[in-house]
C-alpha positions as CSV (number, residue, x, y, z in Angstrom):
1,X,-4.5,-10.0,-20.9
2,X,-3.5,-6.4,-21.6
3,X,-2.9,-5.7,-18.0
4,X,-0.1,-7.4,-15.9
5,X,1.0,-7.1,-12.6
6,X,4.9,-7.7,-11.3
7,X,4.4,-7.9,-7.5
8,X,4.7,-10.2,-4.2
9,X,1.7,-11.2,-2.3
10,X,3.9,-9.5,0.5
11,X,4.6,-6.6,-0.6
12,X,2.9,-3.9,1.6
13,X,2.5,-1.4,-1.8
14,X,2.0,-4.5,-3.8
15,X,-1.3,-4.9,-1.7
16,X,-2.4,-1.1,-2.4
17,X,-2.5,-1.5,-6.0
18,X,-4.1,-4.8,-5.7
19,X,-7.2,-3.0,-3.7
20,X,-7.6,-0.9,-6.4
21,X,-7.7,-3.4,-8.8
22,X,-10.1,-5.7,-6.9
23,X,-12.0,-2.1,-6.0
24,X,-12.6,-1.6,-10.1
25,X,-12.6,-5.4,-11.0
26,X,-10.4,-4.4,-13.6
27,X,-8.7,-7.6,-15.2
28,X,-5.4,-8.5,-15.1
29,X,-2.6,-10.8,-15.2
30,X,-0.2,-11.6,-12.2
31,X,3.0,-12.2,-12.0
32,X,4.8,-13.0,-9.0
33,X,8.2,-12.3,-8.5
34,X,11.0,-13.7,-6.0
35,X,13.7,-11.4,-6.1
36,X,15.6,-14.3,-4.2
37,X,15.8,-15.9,-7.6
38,X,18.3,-14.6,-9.5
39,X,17.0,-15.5,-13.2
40,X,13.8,-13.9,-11.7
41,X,15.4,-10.8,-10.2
42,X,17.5,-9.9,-13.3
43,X,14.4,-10.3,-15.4
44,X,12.5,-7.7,-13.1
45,X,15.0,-4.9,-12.7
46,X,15.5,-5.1,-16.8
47,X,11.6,-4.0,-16.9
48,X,12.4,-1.5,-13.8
49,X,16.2,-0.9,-12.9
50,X,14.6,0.3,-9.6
51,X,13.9,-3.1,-8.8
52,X,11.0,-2.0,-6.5
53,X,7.3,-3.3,-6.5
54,X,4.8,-2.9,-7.5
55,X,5.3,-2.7,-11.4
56,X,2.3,-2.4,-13.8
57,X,3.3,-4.1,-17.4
58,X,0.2,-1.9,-19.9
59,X,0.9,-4.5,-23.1
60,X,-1.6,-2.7,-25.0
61,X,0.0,0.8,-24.3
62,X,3.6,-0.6,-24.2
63,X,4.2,1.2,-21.3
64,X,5.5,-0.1,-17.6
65,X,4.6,2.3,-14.6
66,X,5.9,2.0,-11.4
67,X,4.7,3.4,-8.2
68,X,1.5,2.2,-6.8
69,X,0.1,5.9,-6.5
70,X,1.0,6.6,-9.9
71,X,-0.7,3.0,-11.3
72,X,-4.2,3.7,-9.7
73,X,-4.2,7.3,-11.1
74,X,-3.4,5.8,-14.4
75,X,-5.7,3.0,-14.5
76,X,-8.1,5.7,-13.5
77,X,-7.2,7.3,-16.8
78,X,-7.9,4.2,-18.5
79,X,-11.3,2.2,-16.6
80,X,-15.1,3.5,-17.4
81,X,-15.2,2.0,-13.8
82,X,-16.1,4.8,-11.2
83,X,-12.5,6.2,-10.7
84,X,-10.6,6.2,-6.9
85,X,-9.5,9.4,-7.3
86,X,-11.9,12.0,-7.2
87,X,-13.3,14.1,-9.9
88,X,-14.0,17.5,-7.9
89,X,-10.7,18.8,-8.0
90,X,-10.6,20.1,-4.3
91,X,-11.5,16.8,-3.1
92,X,-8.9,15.1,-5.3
93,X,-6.1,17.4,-3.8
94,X,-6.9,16.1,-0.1
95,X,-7.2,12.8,-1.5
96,X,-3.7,12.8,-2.7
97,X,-2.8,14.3,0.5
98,X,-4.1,11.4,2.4
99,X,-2.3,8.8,0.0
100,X,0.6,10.9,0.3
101,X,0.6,11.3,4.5
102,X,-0.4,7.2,5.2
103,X,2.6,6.6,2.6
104,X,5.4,8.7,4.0
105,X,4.5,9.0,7.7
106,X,2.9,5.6,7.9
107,X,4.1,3.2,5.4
108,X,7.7,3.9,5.0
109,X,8.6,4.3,8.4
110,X,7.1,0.6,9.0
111,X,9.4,-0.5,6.4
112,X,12.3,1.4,8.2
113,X,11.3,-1.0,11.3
114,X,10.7,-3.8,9.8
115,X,13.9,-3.4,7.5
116,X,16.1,-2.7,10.9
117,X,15.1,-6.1,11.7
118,X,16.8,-8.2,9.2
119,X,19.5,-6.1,9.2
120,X,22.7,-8.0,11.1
121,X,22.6,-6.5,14.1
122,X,26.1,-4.6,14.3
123,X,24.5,-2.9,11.5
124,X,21.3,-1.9,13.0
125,X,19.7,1.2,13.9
126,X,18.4,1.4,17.0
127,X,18.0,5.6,16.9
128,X,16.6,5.2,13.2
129,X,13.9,2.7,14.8
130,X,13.1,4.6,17.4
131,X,12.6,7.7,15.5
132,X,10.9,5.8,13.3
133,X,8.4,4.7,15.7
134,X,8.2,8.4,17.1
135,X,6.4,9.2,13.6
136,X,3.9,6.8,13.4
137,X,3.1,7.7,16.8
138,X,2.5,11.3,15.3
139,X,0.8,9.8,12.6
140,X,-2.0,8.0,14.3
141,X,-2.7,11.3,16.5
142,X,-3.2,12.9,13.5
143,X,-5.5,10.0,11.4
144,X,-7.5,9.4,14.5
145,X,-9.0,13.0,14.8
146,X,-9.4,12.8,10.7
147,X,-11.5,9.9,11.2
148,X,-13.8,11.0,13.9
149,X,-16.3,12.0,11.8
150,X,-15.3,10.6,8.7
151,X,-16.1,6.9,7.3
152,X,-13.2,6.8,5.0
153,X,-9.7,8.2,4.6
154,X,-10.6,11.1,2.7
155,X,-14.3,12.0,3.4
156,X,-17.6,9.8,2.8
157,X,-15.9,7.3,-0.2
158,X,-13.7,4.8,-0.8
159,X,-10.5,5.8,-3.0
160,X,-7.5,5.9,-3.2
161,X,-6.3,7.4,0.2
162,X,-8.0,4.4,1.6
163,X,-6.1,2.1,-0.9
164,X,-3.0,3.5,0.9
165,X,-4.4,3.4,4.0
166,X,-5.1,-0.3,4.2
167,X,-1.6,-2.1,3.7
168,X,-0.1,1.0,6.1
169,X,-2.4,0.1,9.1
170,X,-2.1,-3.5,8.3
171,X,1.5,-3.3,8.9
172,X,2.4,-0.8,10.8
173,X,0.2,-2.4,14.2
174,X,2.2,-5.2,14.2
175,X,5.0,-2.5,14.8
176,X,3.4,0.0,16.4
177,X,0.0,-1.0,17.6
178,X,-3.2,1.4,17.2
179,X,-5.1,-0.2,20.0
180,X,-5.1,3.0,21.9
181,X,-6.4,5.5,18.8
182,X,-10.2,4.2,18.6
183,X,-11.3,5.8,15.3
184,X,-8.2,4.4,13.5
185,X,-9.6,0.8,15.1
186,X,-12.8,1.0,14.0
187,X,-11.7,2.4,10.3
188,X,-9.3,-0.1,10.1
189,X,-12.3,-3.3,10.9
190,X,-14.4,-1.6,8.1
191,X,-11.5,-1.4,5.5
192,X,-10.8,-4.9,6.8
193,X,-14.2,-5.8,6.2
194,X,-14.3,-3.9,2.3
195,X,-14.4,-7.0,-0.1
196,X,-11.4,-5.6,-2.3
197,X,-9.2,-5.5,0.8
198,X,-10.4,-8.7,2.7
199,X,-9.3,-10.5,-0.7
200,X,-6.1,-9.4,-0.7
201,X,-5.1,-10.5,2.8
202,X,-6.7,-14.1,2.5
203,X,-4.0,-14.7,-0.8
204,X,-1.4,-13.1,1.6
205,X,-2.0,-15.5,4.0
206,X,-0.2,-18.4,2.9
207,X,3.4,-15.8,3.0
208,X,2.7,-13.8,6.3
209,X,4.9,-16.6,8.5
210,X,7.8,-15.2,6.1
211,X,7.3,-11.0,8.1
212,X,9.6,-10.6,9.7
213,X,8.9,-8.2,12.7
């Protein structure tokens, strides 16, 4: 296989990149690693010193790309499949404005929670957390009045935003529940519903007992 995938079946950017994949049915390889394994964990950060997932191995291109944004743009560069990003270039900028608002206001301040958590707790940060949970709050004002007259993230098509979208929701109601914004709750039950997506949380299922929060 050309293609292959370093990732966790946990990893809340892992599963972005994986909708995209399962979106285009783009073949690939997996490969799963546990950074609690040393052997494993050395063998990953000498591909990406980072040491962050998701990491896209191109064996064809001899080429490794990190960042899940930046491996669905370049499989987009490199599938006749009908691309996630779109072609209009208008349309594309607020696309990458939605991937880029779900993963900064959304996604990484979930992480800050859910990070806080497994921190020892003379070392947590209960302000951090808090603040934290301040801008997802923001965030979801902001995403429910995009979605009121909108089926997807960005406008009437899947893509990329909605790639982003998905693990970012996922995660962040179990920290900071959406109950109360009811167009993010009925977007979230249709990306739930998207084949791509629903395949992604049914392998993840067998590792959710390991989140934390």
């Amino acid at each position: 296989m050309s293609l292959t995938l370093h990732y966790h079946p946990l990893s809340s950017f892992c599963h972005k990149v994986l909708i995209g994949l399962y979106e285009r049915d783009i073949a690939f390889d997996k490969h799963l690693v546990d950074l609690g394994d040393p052997t494993a964990r050395a063998a990953f950060i000498a591909l990406w010193p980072m040491g962050k997932f998701p990491l896209l191995h191109d064996h064809t291109a001899q080429r490794i790309i990190p960042e899940s944004t930046i491996i669905l743009e370049y499989l987009d560069q490199r599938s006749p499949a009908p691309p996630l990003l779109p072609a209009d270039p208008a349309h594309a900028l607020e696309c990458r404005l939605r991937d880029r608002f779900y993963d900064l206001h959304i996604h990484l301040p979930m992480q800050k929670i859910v990070g806080d958590v497994i921190r020892p707790e003379a070392q947590r940060d209960p302000l951090g957390v808090d603040q934290a949970k301040t801008q997802i709050r923001t965030a979801y004002t902001i995403v429910d009045a995009q979605l009121r007259d909108t089926p997807w993230a960005a406008g009437d098509t899947f893509s990329l935003a909605d790639c982003a979208a998905a693990p970012a929701l996922f995660y962040a109601n179990k920290v900071v529940p959406f109950a109360a914004h009811p167009h993010i709750t009925a977007y979230f039950a249709r990306l739930a519903a998207r084949p791509s997506y629903a395949r992604v949380l049914e392998e993840a299922q067998p590792y959710m007992a390991m989140f934390p929060a």
